[in-house]
Steps between C-alpha positions, in 0.01 A plus 500: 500500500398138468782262570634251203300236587167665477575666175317368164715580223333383126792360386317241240343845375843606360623209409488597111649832580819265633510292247552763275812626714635153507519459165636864454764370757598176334523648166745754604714286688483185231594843239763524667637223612480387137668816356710692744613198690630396826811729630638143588770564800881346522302144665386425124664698264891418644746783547781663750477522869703742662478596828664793651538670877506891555651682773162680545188474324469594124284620273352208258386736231851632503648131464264441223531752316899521541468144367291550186672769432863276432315290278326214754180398359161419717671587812285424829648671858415406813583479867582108641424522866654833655454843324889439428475161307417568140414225236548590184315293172675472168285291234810450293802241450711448822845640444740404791649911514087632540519519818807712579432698208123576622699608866747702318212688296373535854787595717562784187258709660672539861334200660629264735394128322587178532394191267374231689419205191470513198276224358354331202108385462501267182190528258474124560413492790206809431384288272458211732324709770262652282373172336510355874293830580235417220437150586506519885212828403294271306537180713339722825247635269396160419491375836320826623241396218485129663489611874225751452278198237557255753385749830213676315414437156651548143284830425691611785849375356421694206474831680783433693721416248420787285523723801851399589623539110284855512721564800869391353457610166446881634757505737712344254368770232604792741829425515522490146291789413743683755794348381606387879775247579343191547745269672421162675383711849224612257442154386451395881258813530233327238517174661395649809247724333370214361509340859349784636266549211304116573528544897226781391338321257465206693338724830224707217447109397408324803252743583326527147453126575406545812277785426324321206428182722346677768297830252137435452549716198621366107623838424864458470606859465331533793708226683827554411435886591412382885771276496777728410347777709581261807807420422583875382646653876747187471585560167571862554658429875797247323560699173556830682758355786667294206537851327625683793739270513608490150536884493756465787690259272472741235578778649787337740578227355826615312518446109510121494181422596286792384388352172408214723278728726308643144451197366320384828324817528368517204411085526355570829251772327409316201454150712254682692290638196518150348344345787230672463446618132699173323469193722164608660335691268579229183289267650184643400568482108622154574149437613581381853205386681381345849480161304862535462576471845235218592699288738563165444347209693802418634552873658147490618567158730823701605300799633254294666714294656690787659154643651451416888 
């Protein structure tokens, strides 16, 4: 079997082919983003916090359903810390008695609970963190755009930029589609897909232009197909441990951050397609060429004042 490095994958060759799935993708997501919505959690939407402690461990289905059941609407269970600590979400008005009459609904059954807080989360301030969300998403979008014009070249700012919004808008789209809670630890899970997303793009970049200064050849399928075939075992080497250790938050993690783990496993798997299908591959219809990445005269004294 040869190893990663020697393989020659035609990854230019299928380029259309991914395209196409893109697109299918996107479409799907911006569906339903657009019509199903965001599950928004308690961080935006404002609501009730209580938190309660078992004796032993309990059954969150059972609190949920015991809860839904007396009337609570949109009712989210989880544990806080030890199997024993149990948050419990109320997107409703805060009424001072909620909280012992959510323990008394709970202690009906035979359990031993006590109420630790009972809290309020005001729409207002929801409302503040998701416009504070929205601009601080756009404002590192457009200086991802500026970093990667200023290192490279704006053909390349193109692809990265619509790489990164390929990249938000179907993780974003998932959890809509799916109807998950997303909350403000899935908020921090896009910006670091989108972190993770350009640390990718950025390595598949420097050696296209690399690649493309040093090829004999014009064909730029060609190019970019030797250039992510190099970079391909390093690729594959830091999405896979990422992954392992995403599905040991997932699977250990506890309740609080396992939305958190998804969104950066499914980030982590869509960054890595985009680097290679959106950033990389987009560069050929936008007609990059070696011309592009002529160096200046001023980089050309640099280099040759560096040699021995």
């Amino acid at each position: 079997m040869k190893p990663l490095s020697h393989l020659r994958i035609d990854f230019m060759g299928r380029r259309n082919l991914a395209f196409v799935v893109s697109a299918a993708m996107l479409i799907v997501s911006i569906g339903a983003i657009l019509f199903q919505q965001l599950n928004l959690g308690l961080d935006f939407t404002g609501g009730t916090l209580v938190e309660v402690r078992y004796s032993v461990a309990p059954s969150l289905d059972a609190i949920r359903q015991l809860l839904e059941s007396s009337g609570f609407q949109d009712v989210s269970v989880q544990t806080f810390g030890a199997s024993t600590e149990v948050l419990i979400r109320l997107q409703q008005a805060f009424d001072p008695e909620v909280g012992n009459e959510v323990v008394n609904l709970l202690r009906a059954e035979g359990d031993s609970v006590t109420l630790v807080r009972a809290e309020f989360v005001g729409a207002q301030v929801g409302e503040q963190l998701r416009d504070q969300s929205g601009l601080g998403m756009m404002v590192a979008l457009g200086i991802v755009m500026l970093y990667v014009a200023f290192r490279f070249q704006y053909k390349f700012a193109i692809g990265a930029l619509f790489a990164l919004l390929h990249d938000v808008i179907i993780v974003v789209g998932v959890f809509a589609l799916f109807q998950l809670d997303f909350n403000l630890t899935v908020l921090a899970a896009i910006l670091a897909v989108i972190g993770y997303s350009l640390n990718d793009t950025i390595v598949v970049y420097d050696r296209i232009r690399e690649t493309i200064r040093t090829s004999r050849i014009d064909d730029m399928p060609q190019i970019f197909n030797e250039a992510i075939n190099a970079t391909l075992s390093r690729t594959l080497a830091t999405s896979g441990t990422t992954m392992l250790v995403l599905l040991a938050l997932l699977l250990l993690g506890g309740d609080m951050i396992e939305n958190f783990a998804i969104a950066l496993l499914i980030g982590v798997v869509v960054g890595t397609f985009s680097s290679i299908y959106i950033s990389g591959a987009l560069l050929i219809p936008l007609k990059l060429s070696r011309e592009d990445l002529i160096p200046t005269k001023k980089e050309v004294d640099e280099e040759e004042e560096e040699l021995p």
